[in-house]
C-alpha positions as CSV (number, residue, x, y, z in Angstrom):
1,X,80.9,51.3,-84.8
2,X,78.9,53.9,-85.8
3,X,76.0,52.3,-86.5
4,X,76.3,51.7,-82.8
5,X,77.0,54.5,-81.9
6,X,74.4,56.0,-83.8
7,X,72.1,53.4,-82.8
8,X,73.2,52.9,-79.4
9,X,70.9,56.2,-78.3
10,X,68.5,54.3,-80.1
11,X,69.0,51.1,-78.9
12,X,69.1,52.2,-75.2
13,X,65.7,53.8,-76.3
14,X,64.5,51.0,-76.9
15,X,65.7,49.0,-74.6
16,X,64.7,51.6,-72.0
17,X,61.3,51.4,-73.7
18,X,61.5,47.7,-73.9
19,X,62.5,47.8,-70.5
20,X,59.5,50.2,-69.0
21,X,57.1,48.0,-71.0
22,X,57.9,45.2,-69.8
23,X,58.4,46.9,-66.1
24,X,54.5,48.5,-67.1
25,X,53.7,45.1,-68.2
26,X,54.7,43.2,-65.3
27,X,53.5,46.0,-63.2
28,X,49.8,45.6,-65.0
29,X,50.5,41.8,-64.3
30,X,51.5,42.2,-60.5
31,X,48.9,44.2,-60.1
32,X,45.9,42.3,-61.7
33,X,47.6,39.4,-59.7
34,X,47.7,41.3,-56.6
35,X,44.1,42.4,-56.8
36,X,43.2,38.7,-57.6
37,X,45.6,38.0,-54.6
38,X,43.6,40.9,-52.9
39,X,40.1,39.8,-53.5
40,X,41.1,35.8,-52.6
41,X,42.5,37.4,-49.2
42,X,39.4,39.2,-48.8
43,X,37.3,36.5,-49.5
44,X,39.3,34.0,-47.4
45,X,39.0,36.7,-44.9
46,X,35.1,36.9,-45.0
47,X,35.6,33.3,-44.8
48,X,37.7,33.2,-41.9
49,X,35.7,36.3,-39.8
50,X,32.4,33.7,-40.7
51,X,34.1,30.5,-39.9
52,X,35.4,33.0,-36.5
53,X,31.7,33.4,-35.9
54,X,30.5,29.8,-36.6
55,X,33.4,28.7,-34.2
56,X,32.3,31.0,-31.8
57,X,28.3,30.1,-32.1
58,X,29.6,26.6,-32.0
59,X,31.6,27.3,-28.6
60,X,29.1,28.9,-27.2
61,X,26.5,26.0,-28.3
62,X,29.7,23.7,-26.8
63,X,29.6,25.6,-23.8
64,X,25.4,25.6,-23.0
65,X,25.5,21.9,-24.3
66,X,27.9,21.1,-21.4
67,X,26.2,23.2,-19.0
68,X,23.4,21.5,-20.1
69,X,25.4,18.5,-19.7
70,X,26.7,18.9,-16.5
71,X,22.8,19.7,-15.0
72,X,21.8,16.7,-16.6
73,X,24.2,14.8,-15.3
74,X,23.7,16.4,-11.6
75,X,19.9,15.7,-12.5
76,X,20.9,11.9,-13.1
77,X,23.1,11.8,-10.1
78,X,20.3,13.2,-8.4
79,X,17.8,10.9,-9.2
80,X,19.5,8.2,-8.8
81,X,20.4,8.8,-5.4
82,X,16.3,9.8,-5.2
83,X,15.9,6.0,-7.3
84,X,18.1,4.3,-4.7
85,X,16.0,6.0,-1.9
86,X,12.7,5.5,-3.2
87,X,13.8,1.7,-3.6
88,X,15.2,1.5,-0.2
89,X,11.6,2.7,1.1
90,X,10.0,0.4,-1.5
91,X,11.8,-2.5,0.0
92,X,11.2,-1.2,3.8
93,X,7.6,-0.6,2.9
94,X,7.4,-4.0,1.0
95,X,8.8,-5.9,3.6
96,X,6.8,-4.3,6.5
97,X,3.4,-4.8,3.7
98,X,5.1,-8.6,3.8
99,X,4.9,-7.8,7.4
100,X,1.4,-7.1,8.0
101,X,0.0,-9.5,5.5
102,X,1.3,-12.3,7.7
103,X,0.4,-10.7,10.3
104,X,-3.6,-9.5,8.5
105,X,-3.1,-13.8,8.2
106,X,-2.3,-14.6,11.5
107,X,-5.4,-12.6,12.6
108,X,-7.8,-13.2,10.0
109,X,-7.0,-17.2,11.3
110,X,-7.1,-16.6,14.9
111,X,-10.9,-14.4,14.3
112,X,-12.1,-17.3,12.0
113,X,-10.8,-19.8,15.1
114,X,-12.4,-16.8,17.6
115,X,-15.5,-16.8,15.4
116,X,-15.9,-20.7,15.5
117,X,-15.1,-20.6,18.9
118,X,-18.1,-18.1,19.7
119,X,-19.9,-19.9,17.4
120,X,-19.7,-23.5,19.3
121,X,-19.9,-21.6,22.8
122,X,-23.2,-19.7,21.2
123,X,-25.1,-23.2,20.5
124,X,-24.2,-24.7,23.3
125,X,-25.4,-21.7,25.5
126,X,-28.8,-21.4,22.7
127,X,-28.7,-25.4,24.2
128,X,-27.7,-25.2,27.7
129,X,-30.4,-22.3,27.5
130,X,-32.9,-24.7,26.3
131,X,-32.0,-27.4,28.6
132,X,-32.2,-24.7,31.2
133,X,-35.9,-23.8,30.7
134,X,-36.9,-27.4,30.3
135,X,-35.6,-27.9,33.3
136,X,-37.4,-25.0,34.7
137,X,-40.5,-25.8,32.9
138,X,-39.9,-29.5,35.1
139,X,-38.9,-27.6,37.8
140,X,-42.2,-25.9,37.9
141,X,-44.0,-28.9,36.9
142,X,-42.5,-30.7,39.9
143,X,-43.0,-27.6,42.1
144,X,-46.5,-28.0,41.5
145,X,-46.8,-30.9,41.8
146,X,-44.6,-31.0,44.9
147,X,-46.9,-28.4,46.5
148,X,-49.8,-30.9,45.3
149,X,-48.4,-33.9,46.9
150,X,-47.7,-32.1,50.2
151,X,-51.1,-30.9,49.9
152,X,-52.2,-35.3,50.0
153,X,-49.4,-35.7,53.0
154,X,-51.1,-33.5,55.0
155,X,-54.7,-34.8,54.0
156,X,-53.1,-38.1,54.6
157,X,-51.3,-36.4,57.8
158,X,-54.8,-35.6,58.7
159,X,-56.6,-39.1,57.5
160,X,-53.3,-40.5,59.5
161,X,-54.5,-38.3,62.3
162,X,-57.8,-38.9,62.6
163,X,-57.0,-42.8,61.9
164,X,-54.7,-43.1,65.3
165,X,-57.9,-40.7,67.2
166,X,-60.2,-43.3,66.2
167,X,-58.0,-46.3,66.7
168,X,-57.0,-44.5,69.9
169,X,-60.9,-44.3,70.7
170,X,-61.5,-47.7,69.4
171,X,-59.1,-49.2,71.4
172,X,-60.1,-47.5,74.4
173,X,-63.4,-48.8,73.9
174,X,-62.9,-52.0,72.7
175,X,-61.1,-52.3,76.4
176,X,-64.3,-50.8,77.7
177,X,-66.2,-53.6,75.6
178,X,-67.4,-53.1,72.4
179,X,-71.1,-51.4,71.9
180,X,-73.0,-50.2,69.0
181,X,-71.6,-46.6,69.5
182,X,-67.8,-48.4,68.9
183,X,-69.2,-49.6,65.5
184,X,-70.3,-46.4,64.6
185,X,-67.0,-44.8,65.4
186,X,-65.2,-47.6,63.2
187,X,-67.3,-46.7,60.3
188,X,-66.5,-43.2,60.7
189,X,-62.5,-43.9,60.9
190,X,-62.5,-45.1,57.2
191,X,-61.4,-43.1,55.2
């Protein structure tokens, strides 16, 4: 027992010791762990504050690409409404183009029929027109030659006139007898 005891002082010494190296050991350990630990934290920190950031750069981006979104789809809505619109008038403006085509038809018809028409009327005026100074042309013709056979009637008024004064006077002489002055009268009663 007395080596115990003896030793015991000891062997608490060294157990003590034991005990504090290992406690300085473990500390040494803990603490080269804990300052792995510390720099992994930090670094997973860095990494967290820069995946914070790209999260909020990326909700920010999320944000202006639904604002962006949202116009664009208000621009769509928009122009659709403007589409449907436009193709309303398009159709309106088609049909009333239909519209005045047939009608453009209907009167580029009736002026061809108007145009034929003024045509015919045209000849037959350029006809009845020369028909009308033929018959002038005959109408003068016969004027003359009316005023030239009334100018014969009345020579053959007068020849008629002087005719009936000599058979008048021949008569009244042959009543009174016929003499040489009654055959001189009847040669001037021919005509």
């Amino acid at each position: 027992m007395t080596f115990m005891q003896k030793n015991v002082n000891m062997f608490l010494l060294v157990l003590v010791l034991v005990v504090a190296g290992a406690l300085a050991g473990s500390s040494v350990y803990y603490q080269s762990s804990f300052d792995k630990l510390t720099s992994k934290q930090d670094d997973t920190s860095a990494n967290l504050s820069q995946c914070t950031a790209d999260l909020d750069n990326f909700k920010f981006n999320l944000e202006k690409t639904l604002r962006t979104l949202n116009t664009t789809s208000q621009d769509i809505r928009r122009y659709d409404e403007l589409y449907a619109t436009k193709s309303e008038e398009l159709d309106v403006t088609q049909s009333s183009l239909e519209e005045t085509t047939g009608t453009l038809k209907e009167t580029q018809l009736s002026l061809e029929e108007e145009t034929a028409l003024k045509k015919k009327y045209k000849e037959e005026y350029e006809e009845q027109l020369d028909i009308s100074q033929g018959l002038e042309e005959q109408n003068a013709i016969l004027t003359s030659q009316k005023a030239q056979l009334e100018q014969e009637v009345i020579g053959y008024k007068q020849d008629i006139d002087s005719s009936e004064a000599c058979i008048d006077d021949f008569l009244e002489d042959y009543d009174a007898g016929l003499t040489s002055a009654m055959k001189d009268d009847v040669e001037d009663c021919k005509p």
